[in-house]
LOKE-58006 format. One record per atom (N, C-alpha, C): residue in one letter; atom name; z, x, y. Coordinates in nm, 2 decimals, padded with zeros to 4 digits, always signed. Example, Ala and Ser with C-alpha at 12.3 -4.5 7.8 and 13.67 -1.06 7.14 Angstrom:
! LOKE-58006
resn A&name N&up +00.78&east +01.32&north -00.57
resn A&name CA&up +00.78&east +01.23&north -00.45
resn A&name C&up +00.78&east +01.32&north -00.33
resn S&name N&up +00.71&east +01.28&north -00.22
resn S&name CA&up +00.71&east +01.37&north -00.11
resn S&name C&up +00.79&east +01.29&north +00.00
END
This chain:
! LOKE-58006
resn X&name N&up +00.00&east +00.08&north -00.12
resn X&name CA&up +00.00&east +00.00&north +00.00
resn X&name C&up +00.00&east +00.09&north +00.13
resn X&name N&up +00.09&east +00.19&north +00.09
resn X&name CA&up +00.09&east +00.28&north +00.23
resn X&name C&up -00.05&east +00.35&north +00.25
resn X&name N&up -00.14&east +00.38&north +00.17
resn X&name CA&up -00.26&east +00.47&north +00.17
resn X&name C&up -00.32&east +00.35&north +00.29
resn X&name N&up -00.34&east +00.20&north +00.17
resn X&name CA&up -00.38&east +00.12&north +00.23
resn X&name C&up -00.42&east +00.08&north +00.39
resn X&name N&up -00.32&east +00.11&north +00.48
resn X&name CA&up -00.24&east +00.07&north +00.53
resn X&name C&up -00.28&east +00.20&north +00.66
resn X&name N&up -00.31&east +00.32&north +00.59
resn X&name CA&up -00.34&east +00.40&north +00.66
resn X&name C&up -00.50&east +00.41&north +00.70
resn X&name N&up -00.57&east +00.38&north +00.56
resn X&name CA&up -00.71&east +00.37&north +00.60
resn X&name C&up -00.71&east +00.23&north +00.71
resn X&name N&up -00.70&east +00.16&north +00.69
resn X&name CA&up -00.70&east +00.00&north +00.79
resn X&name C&up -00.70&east +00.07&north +00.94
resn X&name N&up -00.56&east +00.16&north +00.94
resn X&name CA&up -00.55&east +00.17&north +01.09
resn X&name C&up -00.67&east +00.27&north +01.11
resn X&name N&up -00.68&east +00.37&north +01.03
resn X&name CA&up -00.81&east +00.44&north +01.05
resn X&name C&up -00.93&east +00.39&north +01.13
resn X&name N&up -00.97&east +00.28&north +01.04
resn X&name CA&up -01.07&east +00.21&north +01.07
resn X&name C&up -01.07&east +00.15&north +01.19
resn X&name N&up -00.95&east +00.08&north +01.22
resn X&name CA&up -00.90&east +00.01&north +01.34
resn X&name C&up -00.92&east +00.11&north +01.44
resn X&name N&up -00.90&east +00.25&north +01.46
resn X&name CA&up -00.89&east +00.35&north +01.54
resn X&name C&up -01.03&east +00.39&north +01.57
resn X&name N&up -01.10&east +00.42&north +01.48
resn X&name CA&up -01.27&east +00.41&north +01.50
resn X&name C&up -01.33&east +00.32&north +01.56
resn X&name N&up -01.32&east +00.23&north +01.51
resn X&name CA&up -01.44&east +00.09&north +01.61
resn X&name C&up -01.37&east +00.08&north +01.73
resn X&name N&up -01.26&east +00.12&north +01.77
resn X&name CA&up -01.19&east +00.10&north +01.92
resn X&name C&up -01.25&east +00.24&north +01.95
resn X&name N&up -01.26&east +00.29&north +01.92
resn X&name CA&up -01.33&east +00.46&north +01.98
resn X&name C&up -01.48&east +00.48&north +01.99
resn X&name N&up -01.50&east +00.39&north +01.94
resn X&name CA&up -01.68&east +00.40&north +01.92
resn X&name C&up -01.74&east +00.31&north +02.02
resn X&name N&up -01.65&east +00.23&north +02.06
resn X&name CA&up -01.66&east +00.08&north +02.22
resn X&name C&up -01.70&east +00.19&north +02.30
resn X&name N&up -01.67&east +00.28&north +02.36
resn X&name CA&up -01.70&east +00.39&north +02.45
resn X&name C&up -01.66&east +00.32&north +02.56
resn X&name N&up -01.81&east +00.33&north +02.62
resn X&name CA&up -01.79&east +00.29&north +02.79
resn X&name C&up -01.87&east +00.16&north +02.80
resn X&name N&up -01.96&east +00.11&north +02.75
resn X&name CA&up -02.00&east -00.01&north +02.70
resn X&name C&up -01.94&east -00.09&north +02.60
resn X&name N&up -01.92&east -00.22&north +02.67
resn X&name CA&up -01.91&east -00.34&north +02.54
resn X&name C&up -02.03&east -00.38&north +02.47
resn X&name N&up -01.99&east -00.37&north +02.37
resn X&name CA&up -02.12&east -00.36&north +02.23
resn X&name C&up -02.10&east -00.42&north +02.13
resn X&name N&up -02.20&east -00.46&north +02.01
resn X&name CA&up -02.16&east -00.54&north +01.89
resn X&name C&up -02.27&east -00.43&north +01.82
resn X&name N&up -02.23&east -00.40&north +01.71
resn X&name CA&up -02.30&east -00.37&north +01.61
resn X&name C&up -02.38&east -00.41&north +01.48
resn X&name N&up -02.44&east -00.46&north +01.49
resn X&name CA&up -02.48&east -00.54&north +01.33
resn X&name C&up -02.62&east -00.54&north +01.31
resn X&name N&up -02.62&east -00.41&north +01.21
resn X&name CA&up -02.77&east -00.41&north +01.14
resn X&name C&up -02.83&east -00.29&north +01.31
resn X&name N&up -02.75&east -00.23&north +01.34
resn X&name CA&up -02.84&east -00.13&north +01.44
resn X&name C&up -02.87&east -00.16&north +01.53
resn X&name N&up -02.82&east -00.31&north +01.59
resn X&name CA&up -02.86&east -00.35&north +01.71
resn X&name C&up -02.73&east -00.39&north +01.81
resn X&name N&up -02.79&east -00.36&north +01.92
resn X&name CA&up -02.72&east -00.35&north +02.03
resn X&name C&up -02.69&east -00.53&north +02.09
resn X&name N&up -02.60&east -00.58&north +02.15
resn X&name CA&up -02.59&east -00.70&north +02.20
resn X&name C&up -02.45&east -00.66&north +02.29
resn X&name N&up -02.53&east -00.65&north +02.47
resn X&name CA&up -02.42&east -00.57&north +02.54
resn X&name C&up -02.28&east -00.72&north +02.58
resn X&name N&up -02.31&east -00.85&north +02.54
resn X&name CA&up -02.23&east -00.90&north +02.59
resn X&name C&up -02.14&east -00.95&north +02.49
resn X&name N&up -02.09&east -00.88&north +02.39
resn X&name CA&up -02.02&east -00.91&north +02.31
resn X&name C&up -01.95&east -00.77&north +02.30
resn X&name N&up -01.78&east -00.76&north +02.20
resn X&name CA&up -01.74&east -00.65&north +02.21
resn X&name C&up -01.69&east -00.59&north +02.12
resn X&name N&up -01.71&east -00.49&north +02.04
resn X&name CA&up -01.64&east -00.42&north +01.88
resn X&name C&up -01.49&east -00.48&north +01.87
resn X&name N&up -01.41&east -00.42&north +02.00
resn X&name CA&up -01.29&east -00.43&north +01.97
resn X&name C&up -01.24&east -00.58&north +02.06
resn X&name N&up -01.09&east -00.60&north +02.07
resn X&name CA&up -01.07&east -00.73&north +02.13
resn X&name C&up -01.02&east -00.65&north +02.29
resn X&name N&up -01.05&east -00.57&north +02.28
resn X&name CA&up -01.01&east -00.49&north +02.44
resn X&name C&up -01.21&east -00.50&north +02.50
resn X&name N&up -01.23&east -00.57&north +02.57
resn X&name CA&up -01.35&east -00.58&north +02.67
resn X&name C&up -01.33&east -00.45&north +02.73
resn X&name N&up -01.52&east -00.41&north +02.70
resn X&name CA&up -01.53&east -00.25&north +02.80
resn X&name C&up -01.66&east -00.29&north +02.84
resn X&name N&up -01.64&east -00.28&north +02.99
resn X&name CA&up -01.78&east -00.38&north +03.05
resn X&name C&up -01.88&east -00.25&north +03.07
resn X&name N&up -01.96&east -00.25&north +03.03
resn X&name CA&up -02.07&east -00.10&north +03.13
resn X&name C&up -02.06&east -00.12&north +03.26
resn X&name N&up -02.05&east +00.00&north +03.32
resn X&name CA&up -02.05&east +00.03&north +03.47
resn X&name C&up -02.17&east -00.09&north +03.55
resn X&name N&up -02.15&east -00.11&north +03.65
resn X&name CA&up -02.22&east -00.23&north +03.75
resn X&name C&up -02.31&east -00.11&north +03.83
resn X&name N&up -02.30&east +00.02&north +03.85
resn X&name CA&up -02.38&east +00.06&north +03.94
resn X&name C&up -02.50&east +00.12&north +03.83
resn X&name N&up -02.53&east +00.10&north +03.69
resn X&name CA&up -02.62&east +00.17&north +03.67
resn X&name C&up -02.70&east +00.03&north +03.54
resn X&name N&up -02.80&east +00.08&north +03.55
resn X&name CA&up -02.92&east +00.01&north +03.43
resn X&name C&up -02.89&east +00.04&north +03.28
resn X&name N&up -02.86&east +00.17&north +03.29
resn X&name CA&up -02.85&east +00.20&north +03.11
resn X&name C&up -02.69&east +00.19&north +03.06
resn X&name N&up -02.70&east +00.18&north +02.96
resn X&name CA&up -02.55&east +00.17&north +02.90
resn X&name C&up -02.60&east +00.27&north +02.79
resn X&name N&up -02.48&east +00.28&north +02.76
resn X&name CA&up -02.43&east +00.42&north +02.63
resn X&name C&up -02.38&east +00.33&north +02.53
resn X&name N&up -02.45&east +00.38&north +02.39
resn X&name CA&up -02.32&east +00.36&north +02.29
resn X&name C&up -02.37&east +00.41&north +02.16
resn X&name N&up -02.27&east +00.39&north +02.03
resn X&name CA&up -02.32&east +00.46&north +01.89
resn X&name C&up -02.33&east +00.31&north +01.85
resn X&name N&up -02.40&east +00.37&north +01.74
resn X&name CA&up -02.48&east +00.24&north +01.63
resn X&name C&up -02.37&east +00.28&north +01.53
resn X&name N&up -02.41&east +00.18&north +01.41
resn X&name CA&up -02.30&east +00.21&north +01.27
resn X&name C&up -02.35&east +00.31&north +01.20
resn X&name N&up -02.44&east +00.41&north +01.26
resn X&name CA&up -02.40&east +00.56&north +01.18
resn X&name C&up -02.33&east +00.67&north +01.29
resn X&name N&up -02.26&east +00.60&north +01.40
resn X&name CA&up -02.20&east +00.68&north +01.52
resn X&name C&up -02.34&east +00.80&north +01.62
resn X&name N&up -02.48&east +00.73&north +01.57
resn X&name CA&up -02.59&east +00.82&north +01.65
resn X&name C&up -02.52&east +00.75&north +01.81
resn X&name N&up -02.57&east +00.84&north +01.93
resn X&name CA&up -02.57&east +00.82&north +02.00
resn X&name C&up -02.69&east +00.75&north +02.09
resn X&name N&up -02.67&east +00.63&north +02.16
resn X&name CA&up -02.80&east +00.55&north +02.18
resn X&name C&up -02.79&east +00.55&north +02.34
resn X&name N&up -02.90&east +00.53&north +02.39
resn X&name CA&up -02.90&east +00.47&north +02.54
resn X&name C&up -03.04&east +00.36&north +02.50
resn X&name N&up -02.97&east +00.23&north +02.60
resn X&name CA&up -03.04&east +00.12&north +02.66
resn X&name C&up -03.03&east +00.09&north +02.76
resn X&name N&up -03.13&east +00.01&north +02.83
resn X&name CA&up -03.10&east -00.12&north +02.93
resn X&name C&up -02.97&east -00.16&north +02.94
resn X&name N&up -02.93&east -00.26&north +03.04
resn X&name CA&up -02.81&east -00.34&north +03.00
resn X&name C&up -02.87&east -00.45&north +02.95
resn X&name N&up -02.96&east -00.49&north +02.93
resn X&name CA&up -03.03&east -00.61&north +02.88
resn X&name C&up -03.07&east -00.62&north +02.71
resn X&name N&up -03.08&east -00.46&north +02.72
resn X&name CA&up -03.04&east -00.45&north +02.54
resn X&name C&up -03.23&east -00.41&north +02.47
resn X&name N&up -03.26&east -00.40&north +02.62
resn X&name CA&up -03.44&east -00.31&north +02.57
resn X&name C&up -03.42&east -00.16&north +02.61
resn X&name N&up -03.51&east -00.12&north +02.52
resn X&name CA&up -03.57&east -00.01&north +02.54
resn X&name C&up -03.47&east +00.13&north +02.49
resn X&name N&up -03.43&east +00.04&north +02.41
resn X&name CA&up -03.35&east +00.13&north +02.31
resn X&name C&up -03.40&east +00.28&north +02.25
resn X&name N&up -03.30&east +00.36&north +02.31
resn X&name CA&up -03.34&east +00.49&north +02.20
resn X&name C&up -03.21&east +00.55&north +02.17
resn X&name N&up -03.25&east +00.63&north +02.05
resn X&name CA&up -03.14&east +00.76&north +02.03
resn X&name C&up -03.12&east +00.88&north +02.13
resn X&name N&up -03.01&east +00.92&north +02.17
resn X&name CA&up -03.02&east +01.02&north +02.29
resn X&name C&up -03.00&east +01.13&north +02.20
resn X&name N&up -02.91&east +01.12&north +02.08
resn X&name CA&up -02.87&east +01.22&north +02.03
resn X&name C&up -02.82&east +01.20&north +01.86
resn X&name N&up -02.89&east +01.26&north +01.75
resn X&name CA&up -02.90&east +01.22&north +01.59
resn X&name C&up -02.77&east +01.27&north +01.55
resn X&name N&up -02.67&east +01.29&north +01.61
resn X&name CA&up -02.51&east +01.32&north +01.57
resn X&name C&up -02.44&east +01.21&north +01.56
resn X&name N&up -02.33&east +01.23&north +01.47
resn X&name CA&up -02.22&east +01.11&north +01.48
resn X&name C&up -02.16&east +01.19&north +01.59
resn X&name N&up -02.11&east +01.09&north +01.72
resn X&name CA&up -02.01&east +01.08&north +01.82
resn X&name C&up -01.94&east +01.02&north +01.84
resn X&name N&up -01.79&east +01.05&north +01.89
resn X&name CA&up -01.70&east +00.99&north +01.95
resn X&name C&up -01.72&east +00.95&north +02.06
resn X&name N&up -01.66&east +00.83&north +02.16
resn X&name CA&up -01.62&east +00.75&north +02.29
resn X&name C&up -01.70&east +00.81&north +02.36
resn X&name N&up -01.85&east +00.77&north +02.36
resn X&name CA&up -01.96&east +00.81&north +02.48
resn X&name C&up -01.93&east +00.75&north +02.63
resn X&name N&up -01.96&east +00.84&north +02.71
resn X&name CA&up -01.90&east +00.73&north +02.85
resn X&name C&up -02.00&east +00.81&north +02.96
resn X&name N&up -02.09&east +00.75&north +03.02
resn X&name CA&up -02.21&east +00.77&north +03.09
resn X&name C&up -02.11&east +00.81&north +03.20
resn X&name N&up -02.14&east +00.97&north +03.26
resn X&name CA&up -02.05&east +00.99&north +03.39
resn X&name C&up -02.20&east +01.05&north +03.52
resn X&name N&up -02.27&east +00.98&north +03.59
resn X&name CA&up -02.40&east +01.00&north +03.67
resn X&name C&up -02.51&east +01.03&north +03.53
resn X&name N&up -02.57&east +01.14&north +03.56
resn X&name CA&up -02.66&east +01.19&north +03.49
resn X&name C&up -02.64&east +01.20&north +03.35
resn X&name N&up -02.53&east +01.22&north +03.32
resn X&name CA&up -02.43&east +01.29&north +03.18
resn X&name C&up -02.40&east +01.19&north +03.08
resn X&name N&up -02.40&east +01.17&north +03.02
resn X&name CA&up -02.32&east +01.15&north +02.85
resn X&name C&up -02.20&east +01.22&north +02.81
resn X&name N&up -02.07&east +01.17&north +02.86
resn X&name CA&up -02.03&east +01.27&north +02.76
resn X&name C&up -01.92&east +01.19&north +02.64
resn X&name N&up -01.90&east +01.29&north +02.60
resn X&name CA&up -01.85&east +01.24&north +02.40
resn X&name C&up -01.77&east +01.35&north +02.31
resn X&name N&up -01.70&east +01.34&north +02.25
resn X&name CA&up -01.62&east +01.40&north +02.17
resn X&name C&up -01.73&east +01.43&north +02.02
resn X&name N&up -01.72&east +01.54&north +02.05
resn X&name CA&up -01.84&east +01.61&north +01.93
resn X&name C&up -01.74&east +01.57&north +01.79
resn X&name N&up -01.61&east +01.59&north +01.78
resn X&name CA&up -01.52&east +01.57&north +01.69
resn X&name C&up -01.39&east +01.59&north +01.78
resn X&name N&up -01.29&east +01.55&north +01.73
resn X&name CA&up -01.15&east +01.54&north +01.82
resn X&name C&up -01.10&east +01.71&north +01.86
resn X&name N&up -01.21&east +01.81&north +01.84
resn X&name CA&up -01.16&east +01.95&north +01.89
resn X&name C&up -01.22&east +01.93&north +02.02
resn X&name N&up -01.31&east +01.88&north +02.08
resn X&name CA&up -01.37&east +01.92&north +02.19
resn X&name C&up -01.47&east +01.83&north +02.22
resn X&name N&up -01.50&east +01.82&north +02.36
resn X&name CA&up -01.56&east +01.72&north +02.48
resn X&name C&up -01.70&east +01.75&north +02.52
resn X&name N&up -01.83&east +01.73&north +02.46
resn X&name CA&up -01.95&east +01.76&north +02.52
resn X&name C&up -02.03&east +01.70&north +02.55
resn X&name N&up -02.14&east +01.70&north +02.64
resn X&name CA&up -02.24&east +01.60&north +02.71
resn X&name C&up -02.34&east +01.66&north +02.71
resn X&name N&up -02.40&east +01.55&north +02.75
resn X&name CA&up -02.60&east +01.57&north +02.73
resn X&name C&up -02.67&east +01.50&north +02.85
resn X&name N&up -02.79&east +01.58&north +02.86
resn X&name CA&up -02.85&east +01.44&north +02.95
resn X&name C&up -02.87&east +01.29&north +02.91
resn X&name N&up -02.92&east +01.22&north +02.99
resn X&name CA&up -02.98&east +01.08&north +02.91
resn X&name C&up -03.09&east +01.10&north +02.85
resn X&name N&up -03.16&east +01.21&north +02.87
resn X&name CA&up -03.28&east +01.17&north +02.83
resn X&name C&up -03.28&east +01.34&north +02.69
resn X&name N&up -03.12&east +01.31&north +02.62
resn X&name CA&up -03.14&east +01.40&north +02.52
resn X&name C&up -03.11&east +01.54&north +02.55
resn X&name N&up -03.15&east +01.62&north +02.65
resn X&name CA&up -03.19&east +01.70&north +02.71
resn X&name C&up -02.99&east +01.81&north +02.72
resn X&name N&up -03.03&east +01.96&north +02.72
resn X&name CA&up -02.92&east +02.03&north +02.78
resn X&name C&up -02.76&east +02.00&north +02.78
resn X&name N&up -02.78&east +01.97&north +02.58
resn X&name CA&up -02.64&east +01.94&north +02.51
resn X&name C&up -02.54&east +02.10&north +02.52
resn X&name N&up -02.46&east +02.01&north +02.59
resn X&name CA&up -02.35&east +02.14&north +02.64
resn X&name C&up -02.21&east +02.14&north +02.56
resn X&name N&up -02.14&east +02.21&north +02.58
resn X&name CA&up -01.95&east +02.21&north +02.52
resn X&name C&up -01.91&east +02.19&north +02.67
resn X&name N&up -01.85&east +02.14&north +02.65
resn X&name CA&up -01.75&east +02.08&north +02.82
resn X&name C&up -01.62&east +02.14&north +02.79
resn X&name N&up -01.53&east +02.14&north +02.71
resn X&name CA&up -01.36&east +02.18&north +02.67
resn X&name C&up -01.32&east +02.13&north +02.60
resn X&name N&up -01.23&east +02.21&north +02.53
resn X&name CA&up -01.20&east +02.17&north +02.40
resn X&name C&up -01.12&east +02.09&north +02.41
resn X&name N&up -01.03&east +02.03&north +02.37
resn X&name CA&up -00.89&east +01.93&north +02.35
resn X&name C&up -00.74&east +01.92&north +02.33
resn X&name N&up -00.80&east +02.08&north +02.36
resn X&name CA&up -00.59&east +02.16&north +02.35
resn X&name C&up -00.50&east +02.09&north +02.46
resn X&name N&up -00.55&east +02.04&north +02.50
resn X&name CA&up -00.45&east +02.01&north +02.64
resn X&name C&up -00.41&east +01.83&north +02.59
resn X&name N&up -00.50&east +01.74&north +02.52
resn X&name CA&up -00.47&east +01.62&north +02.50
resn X&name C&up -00.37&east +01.63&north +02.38
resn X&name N&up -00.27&east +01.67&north +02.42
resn X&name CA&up -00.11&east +01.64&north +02.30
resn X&name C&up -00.12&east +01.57&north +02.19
resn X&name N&up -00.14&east +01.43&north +02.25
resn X&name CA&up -00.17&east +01.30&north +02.18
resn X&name C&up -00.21&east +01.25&north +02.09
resn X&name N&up -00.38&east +01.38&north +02.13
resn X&name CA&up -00.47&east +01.34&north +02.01
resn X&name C&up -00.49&east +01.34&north +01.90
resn X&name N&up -00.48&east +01.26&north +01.81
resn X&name CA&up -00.50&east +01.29&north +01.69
resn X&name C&up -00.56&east +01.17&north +01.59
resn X&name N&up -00.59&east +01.22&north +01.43
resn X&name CA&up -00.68&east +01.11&north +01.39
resn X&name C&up -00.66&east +00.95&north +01.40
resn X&name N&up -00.50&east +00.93&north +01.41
resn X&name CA&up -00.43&east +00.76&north +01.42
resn X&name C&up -00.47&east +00.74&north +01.60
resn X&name N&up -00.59&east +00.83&north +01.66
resn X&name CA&up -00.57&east +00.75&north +01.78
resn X&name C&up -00.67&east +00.65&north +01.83
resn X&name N&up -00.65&east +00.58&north +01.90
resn X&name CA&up -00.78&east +00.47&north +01.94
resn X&name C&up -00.81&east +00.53&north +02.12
resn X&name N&up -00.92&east +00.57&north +02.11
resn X&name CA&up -00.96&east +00.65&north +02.25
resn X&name C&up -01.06&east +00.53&north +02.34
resn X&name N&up -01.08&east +00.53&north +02.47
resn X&name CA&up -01.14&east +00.43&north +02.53
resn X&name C&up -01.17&east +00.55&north +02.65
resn X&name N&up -01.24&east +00.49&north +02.67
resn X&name CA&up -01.27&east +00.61&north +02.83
resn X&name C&up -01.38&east +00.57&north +02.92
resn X&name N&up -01.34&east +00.61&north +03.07
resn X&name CA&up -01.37&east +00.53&north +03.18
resn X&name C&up -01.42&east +00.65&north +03.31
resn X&name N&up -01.54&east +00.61&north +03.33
resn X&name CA&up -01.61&east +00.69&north +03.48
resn X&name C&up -01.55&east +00.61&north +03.61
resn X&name N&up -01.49&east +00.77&north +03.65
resn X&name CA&up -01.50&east +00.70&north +03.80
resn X&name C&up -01.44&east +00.80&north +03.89
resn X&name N&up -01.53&east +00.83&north +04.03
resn X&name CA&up -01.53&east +00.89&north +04.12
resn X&name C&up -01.48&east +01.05&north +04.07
resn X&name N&up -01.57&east +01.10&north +04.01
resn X&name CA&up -01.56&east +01.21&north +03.95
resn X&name C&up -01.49&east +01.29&north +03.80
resn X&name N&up -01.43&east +01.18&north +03.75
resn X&name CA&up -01.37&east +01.17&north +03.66
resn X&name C&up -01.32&east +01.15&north +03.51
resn X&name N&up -01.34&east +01.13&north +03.46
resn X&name CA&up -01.31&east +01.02&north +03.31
resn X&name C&up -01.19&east +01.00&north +03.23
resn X&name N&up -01.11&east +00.86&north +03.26
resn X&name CA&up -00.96&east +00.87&north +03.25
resn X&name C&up -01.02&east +00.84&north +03.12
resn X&name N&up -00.94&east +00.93&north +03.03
resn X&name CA&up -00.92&east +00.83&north +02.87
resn X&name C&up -00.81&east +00.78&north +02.84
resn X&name N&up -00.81&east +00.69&north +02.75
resn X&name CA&up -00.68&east +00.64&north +02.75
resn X&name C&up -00.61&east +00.65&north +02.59
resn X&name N&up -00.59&east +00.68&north +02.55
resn X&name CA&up -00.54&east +00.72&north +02.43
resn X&name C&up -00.43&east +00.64&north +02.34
resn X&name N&up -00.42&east +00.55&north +02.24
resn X&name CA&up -00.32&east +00.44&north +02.19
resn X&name C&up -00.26&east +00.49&north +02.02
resn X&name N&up -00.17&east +00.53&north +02.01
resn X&name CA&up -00.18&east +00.62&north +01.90
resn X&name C&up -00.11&east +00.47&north +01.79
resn X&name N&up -00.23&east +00.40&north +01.71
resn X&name CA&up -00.19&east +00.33&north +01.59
resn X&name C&up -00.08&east +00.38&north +01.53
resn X&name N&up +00.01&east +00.25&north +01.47
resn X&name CA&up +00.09&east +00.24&north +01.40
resn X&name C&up +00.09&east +00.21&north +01.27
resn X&name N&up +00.12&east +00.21&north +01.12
resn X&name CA&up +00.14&east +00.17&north +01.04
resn X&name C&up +00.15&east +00.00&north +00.97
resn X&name N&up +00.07&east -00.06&north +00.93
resn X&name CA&up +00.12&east -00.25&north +00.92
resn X&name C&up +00.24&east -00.23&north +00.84
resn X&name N&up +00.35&east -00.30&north +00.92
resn X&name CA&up +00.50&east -00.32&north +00.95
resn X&name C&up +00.58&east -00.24&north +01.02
resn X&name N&up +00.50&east -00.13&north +01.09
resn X&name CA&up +00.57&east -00.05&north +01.20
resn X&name C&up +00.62&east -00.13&north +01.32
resn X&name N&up +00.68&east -00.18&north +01.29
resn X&name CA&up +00.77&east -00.28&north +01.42
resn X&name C&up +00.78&east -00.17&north +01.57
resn X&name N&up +00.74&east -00.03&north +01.58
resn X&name CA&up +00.77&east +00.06&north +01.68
resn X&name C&up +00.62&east +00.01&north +01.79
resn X&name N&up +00.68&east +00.03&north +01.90
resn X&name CA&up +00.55&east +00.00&north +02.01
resn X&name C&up +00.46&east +00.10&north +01.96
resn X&name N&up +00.33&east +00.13&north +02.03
resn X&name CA&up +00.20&east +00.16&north +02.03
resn X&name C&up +00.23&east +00.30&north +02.14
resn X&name N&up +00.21&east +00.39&north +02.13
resn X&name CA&up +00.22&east +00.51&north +02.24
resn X&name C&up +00.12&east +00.53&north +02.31
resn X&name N&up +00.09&east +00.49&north +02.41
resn X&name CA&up -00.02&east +00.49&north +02.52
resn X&name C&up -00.03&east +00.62&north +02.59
resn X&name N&up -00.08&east +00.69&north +02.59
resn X&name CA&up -00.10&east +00.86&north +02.69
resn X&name C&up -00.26&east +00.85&north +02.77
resn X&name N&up -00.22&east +00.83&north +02.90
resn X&name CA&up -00.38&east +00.88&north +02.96
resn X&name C&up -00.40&east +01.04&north +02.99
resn X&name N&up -00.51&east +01.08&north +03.00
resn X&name CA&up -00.56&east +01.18&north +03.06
resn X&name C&up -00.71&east +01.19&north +03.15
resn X&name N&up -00.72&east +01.29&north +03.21
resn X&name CA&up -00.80&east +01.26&north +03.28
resn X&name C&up -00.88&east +01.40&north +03.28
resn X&name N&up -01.05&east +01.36&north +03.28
resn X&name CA&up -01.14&east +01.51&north +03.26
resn X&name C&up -01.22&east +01.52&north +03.40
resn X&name N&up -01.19&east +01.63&north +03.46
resn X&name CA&up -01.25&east +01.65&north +03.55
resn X&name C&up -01.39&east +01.70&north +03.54
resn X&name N&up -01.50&east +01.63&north +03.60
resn X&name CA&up -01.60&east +01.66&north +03.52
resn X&name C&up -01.72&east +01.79&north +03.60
resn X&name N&up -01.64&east +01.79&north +03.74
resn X&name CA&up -01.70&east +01.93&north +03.80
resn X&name C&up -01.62&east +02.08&north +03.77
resn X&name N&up -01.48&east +02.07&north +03.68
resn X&name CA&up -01.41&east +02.18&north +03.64
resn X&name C&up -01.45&east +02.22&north +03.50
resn X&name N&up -01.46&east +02.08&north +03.48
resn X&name CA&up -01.45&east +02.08&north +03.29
resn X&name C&up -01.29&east +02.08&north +03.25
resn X&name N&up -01.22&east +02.05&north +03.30
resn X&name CA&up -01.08&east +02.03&north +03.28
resn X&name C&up -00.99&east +01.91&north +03.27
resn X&name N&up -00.90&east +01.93&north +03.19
resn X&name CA&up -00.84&east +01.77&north +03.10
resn X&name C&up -00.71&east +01.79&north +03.12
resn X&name N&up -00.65&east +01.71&north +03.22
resn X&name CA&up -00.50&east +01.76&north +03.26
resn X&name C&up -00.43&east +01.57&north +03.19
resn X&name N&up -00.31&east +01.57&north +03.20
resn X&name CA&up -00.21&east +01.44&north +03.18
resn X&name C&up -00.27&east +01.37&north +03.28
resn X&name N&up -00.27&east +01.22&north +03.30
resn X&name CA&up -00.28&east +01.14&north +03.40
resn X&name C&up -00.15&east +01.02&north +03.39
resn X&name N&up -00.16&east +00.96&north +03.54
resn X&name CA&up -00.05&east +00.82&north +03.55
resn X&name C&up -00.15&east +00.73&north +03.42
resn X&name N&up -00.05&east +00.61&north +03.41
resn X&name CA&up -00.11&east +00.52&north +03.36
resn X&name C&up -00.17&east +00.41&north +03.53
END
């Protein structure tokens, strides 16, 4: 039951990490931006056309917000893509933070992850552009019958340093 119990939150912790920066539905490889993986709504940014997200093999995709003109930006599984201006960026694996253009183009390493305490495989990550920045927010799952609250830790990546310091909530 306990194995059980650990894969569940697993899973739980992935589909909430794969929501990125667009709300998305996945089924059968297709994108539907007004519905949402997890029960936490993640709206795509209002100032831009394209949205970011992974399909159910975690490729990384850009579309429309209208849900045309779909492509793969990048044939990797990725973590919590979150479109910051020109940039994509995404968790190559929970060691480290890298981005790409939209258009595929000048896949970089951004910084690794030593600094997010938090992180680890029980976490559910969400992450958010804005005015130079990308707050993530980080919710470390519990066990089913862990009666203990949920541990919430933000941080924040500065995206002209490349640097990932603590943030307020």
């Amino acid at each position: 039951m306990k194995k059980e119990s650990m894969i569940f939150a697993c899973m739980l912790a992935l589909i909430i990490a794969f929501a990125g920066c667009a709300s998305i539905t996945i089924r059968a490889g297709k994108y539907s931006p007004s519905q949402s993986v997890s029960s936490q709504s993640i709206k795509p940014q209002n100032d831009s056309e394209w949205v970011v997200y992974t399909d159910a093999d975690n490729k990384l995709h850009k579309s429309k917000a209208d849900g045309t003109e779909d492509e793969i930006i990048l044939n990797e599984a990725v973590l919590t893509p979150c479109k910051a201006d020109e940039w994509v960026y995404y968790f190559a694996n929970l060691d480290e933070i890298d981005k790409i253009k939209m258009d595929g183009s000048q896949q970089t390493k951004v910084c690794d992850t030593s600094a997010m305490q938090a992180l680890n495989a029980n976490s559910a990550i969400t992450a958010e552009y804005k005015d130079g920045y990308i707050r993530y927010k980080l919710i470390q799952l519990r066990e089913v019958g862990d009666e203990s609250p949920n541990t919430v830790t933000y941080y924040r990546l500065d995206i002209k340093q490349g640097k990932i310091t603590l943030a307020d909530s």
